[in-house]
Residue, then its C-alpha position, 0 to 999 in steps of 0.5 A: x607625832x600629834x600637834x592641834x595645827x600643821x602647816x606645810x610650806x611647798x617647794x619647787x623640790x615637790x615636784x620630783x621629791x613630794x614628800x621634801x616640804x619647804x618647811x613643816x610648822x607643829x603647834x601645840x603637839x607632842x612629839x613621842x619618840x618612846x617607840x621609835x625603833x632603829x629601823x624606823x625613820x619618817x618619811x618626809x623632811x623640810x628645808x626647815x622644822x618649826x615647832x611651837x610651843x611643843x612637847x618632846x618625849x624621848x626616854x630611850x635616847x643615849x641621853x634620855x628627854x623631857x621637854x615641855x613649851x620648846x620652840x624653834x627649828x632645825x634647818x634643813x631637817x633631814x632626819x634619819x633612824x638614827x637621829x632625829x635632827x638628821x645630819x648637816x643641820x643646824x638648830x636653835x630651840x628655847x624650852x620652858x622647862x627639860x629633863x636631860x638625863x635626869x638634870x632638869x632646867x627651866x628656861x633654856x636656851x639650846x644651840x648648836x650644830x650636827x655634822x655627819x652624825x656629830x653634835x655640837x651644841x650649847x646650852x643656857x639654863x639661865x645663867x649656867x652655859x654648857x659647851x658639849x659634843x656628842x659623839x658615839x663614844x660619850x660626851x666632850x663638855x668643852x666648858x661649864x659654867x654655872x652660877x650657883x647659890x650666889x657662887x659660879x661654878x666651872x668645868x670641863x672633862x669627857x664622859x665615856x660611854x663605855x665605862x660610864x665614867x665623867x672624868x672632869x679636867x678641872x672643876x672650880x667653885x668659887x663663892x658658893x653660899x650653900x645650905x646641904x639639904x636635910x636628905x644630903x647624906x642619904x643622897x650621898x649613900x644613893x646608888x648613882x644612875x646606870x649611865x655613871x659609873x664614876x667620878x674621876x676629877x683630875x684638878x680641883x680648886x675652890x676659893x673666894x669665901x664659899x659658905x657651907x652650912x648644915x642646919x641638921x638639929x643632930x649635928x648642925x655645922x657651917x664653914x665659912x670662907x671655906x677653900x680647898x684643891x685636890x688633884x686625881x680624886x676618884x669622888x665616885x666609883x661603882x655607881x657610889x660617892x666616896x673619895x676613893x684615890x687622890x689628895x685633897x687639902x680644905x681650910x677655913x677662916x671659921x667653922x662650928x661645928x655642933x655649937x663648938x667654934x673653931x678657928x681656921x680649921x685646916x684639913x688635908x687626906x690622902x686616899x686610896x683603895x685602902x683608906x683615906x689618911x688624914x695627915x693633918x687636922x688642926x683648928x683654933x678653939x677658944x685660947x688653944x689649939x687641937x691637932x690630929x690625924x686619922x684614918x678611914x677604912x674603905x671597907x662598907x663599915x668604914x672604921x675610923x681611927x682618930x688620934x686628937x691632941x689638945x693644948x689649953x683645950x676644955x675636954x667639953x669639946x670632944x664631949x659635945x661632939x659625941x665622944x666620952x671623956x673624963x677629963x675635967x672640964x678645964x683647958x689643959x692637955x689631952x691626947x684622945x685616941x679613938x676607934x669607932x665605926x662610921x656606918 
């Protein structure tokens, strides 16, 4: 614990316990809490701590912290070897910016309680707002919510520490305006941290015109007043994003995909530890309709097996999204089974 000023407030506890302050002041410092072992705890505490403009740095923490301009105080501060904040206690913090297990935030508000060794606290990154508690067992997330891309976001579930796995009881999404980033199918193939193991999603819904958009030159594609639900979806399991269980339904007033517009595409799959079966796949192109189905193995070179059917459809299409046909050009009839592998 480093800080350019120190101000000790005294009380009249002093005089049986000298090291029990009426408050400790730290500007401009940093507390490094990197080679705090369980047997280490300091030896003073306070009525209250206050800290300004500080810097805390716990990387070995249940859930690892980086935090730069905090200010506020916990009050009393009663801290021990295995908490910090101590117990009993109550404190109000704003930080400039902070890194929480690999989630950074700038201009955050945190709130919250600890009693008997439980954290209650709230969290304000700007707009977003998080209700959590947190126990020896995991994390409570109470409530979530999130402005995002010009769309709100809301959730709430549990993350286990013994599994690893964030379960969420219901996330919605509403009015999202959102353009993927050019890296979004190699974080989609990324190994997740340590700490997640999986995803499990019990209840999902999305409405209100959310706007999805790839501007990948390959392949560029954007959905417009997208909606969808799903229920018991596994969206990560073994530290690897995918849709490993659950069903999931997703249309849209409009879409384009690689320059062919559609109309009110639908989409509805059902998963497991096999393979995601798409039941239904249809959208309007021009004056005819495509309907489909298809599979997809879960195995890691997720083979694809695709069966398409056009009505007064130009057969252009499925060549203008990479697959061959010698079909003419004019609208008419076609069937289109296909195999390929994804990987």
């Amino acid at each position: 614990m480093v800080a350019k000023r120190v101000d000790l407030g005294l009380a009249l506890l002093q005089f049986s316990d000298p090291l029990n302050f009426g408050s400790v002041k730290l500007h401009d410092g940093t507390i490094n809490l990197a080679n705090l072992t369980p047997d280490d705890a300091l030896p003073f505490q306070a009525g209250r701590l206050q800290l300004n403009n500080m810097r805390i740095e716990s990387p070995n923490a249940a859930l690892p912290l980086s935090a730069r301009q905090v200010n506020g105080g916990i009050m009393p501060w009663k801290p021990t070897s295995q908490n910090m904040l101590g117990s009993d206690t109550q404190f109000q913090m704003s930080v400039g910016d902070m890194t929480l297990n690999k989630v950074s935030g700038a201009n955050v508000l945190i709130q919250g309680s600890v009693a008997k060794g439980r954290i209650n606290g709230r969290f304000e990154l700007n707009d977003p707002i998080v209700n959590l508690d947190l126990l020896p067992q995991g994390i409570t997330l109470t409530q979530f919510s999130s402005r995002r891309a010009n769309g709100m976001i809301r959730a709430d579930g549990r993350w286990s520490r013994s599994n690893k796995q964030l379960t969420l009881n219901n996330l919605a999404i509403a009015g999202l305006e959102y353009t993927l980033s050019e890296n979004w199918r190699d974080s989609w193939l990324a190994a997740l941290p340590t700490w997640l193991d999986s995803v499990a999603v019990k209840r999902f819904t999305s409405n209100n015109r959310n706007l999805i958009i790839d501007i990948n030159p390959a392949f560029p594609f954007q959905m417009t007043s997208l909606d969808g639900s799903g229920e018991n979806l596994l969206l990560a399991r073994q530290h690897q994003w995918g849709i490993w269980s659950g069903k999931l339904s997703l249309n849209a007033a409009a879409a384009t995909f690689n320059r062919i517009d559609l109309r009110h595409p639908s989409l509805s799959l059902n998963a497991d530890d096999r393979q995601i079966a798409i039941t239904e796949l249809r959208a309007f192109s021009g004056g005819g309709l495509l309907e489909g189905s298809a599979s997809v193995g879960q195995q890691p070179d997720r083979p694809l097996a695709l069966t398409l059917k056009g009505h007064a459809v130009p057969a252009s299409v499925l060549q203008n999204w990479d697959w061959p046909t010698a079909i003419g050009q004019r609208p008419q009839q076609f069937p289109a089974p296909a195999r390929r592998l994804l990987a």
